[in-house]
N, C-alpha and C positions, 0 to 999 in steps of 0.2 A: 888480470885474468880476463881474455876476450869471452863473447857472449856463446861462443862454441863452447867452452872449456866451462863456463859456469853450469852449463844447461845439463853435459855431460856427469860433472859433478853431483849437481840437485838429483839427477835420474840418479846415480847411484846412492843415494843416499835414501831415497823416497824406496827404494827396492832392497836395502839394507832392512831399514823401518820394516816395511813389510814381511821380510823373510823373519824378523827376531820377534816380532805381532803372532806369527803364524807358530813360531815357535812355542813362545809360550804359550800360544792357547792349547796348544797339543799336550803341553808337561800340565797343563793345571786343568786340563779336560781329566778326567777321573769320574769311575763309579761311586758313588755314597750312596747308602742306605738310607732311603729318607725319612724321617722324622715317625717312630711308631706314633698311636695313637692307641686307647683301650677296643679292642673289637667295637663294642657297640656304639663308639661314635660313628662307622665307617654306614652308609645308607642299606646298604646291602648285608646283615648278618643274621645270627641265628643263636638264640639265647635258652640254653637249659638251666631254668632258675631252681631244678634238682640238685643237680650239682654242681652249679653256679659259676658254669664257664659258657663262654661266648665267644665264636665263631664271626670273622669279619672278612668279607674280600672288596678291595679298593683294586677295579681295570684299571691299567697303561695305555690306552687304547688310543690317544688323542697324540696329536703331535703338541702339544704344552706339554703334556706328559711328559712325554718322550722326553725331552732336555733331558732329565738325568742320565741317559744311558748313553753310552759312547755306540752301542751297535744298534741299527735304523731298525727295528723287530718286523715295522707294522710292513719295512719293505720284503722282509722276509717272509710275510704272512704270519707271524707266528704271535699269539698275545699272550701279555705279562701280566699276571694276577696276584698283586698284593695283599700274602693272604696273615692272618693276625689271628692269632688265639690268645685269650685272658682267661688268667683262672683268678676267680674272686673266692675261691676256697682256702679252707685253713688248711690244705693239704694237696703233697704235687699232683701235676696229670702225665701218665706217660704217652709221650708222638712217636714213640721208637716204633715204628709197623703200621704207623697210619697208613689208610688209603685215602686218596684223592681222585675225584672222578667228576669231570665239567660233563652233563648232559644236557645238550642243544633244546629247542624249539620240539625238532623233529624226529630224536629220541636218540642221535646219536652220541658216543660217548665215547668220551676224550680223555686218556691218562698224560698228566705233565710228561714233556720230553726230561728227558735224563743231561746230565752237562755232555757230555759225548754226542748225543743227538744235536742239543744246540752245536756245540763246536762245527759238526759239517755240518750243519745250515750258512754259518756263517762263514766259513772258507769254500763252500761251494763257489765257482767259479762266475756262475751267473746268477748267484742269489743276491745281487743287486748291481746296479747299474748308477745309483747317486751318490757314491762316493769320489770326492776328488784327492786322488793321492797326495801325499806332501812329499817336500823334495828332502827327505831325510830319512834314514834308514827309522822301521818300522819296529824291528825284531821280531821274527815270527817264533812263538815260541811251543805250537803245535797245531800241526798241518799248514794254513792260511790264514792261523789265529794270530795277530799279536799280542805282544806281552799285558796291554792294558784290556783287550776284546777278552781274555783268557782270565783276568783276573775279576772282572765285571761278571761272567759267566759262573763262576767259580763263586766269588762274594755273596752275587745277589739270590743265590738259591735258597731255598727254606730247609734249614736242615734241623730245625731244634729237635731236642728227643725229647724233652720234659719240658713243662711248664711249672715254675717255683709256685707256691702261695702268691695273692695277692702282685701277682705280675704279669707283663705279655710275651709273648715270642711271635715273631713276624720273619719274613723274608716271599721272594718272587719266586711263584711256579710259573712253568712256560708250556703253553699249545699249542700247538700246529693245527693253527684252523685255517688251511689253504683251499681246502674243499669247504668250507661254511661260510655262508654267506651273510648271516647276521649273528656272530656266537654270543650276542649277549642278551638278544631281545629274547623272550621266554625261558633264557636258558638257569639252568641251576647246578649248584659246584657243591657235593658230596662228600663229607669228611665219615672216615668210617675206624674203624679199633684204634680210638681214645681210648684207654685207659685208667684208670682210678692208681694210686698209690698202691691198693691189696691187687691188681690184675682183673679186677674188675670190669669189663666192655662198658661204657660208656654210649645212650641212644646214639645213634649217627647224628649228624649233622647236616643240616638241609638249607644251604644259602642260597634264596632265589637272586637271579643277576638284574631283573629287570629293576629295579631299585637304584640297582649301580649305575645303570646305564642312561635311567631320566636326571641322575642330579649331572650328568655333563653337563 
């Protein structure tokens, strides 16, 4: 084998390597829900020792964060609030009808986007610019979403309706804070018709963010 033909060879093999690298990181890139913890470990919570549930929100705010998710949010403007409820009661809580409501520094207030919202943010055409394609089909599986963006969106949303006794329920809300320019320094995230087991309202819930924001 002349030194043409060797060089030739090692180049395609050095670019084999890298196409089946790039491969798999793309099959084993995936959303997981990461690790609950009980509300009140999270810096940022709000603890009604009445009826002995507790309120936590853990920002996405940071690019370390970020590694979990397959879709760039912070490029999209939009922040991911991992939010946690514990009930340390002997009895359930209903979240079927909760509200949710992030108010700013400056008194504006912010309802989570819906998965439909998120979905066009993310297949909007110019809602980002640092993604670099890979050379294998994607499968878009609604609008400019693909199959993995669509199931990450989908997953990571907080849907619980009840919290058991002696347990937690977690998942990610999402805001579109494109117009705010510090949403976490003064600001505070609002839980409101909690529930009791008998339909009972539940005081709201008042989680100041600046907590969350000094343990970065």
């Amino acid at each position: 084998m002349n030194y043409r033909s060797r060089y030739l060879y090692a180049l395609l093999a050095a670019s084999s390597v890298l196409a089946l690298s790039l491969l798999c990181l793309a099959k084993k890139k995936e959303f997981s829900l990461p690790k609950l913890k009980p509300a009140a470990a999270y810096p940022a919570h709000d603890y009604h020792p009445r009826e002995k549930v507790t309120t936590g929100v853990d920002p996405y705010d940071t690019a370390e964060k970020e590694k979990i998710f397959i879709i760039p949010y912070r490029d999209l403007e939009i922040l991911p609030l991992l939010v946690l409820v514990t009930n340390d009661s002997d009895a359930p809580i209903v979240l079927k009808g909760m509200k949710v409501q992030l108010v700013t520094a400056d008194g504006t207030k912010l309802s989570p986007e819906t998965e439909d919202d998120v979905y066009r943010r993310v297949s909007h055409p110019n809602a980002s610019t640092t993604r670099v394609p890979l050379p294998f089909p994607t499968g878009r599986v609604k609008g400019g979403v693909n199959t993995k963006e669509y199931d990450e969106i989908s997953n990571a949303q907080f849907k619980a309706e009840a919290v058991e006794p002696l347990s937690s329920q977690g998942g990610f809300l999402f805001f579109d804070v494109s117009d705010v320019k510090d949403p976490l320094a003064g600001a505070h995230l609002y839980l409101t018709n909690v529930r009791d087991s008998s339909g009972n309202m539940l005081m709201y819930f008042d989680v100041p963010l600046d907590k969350a924001a000094q343990s970065h």
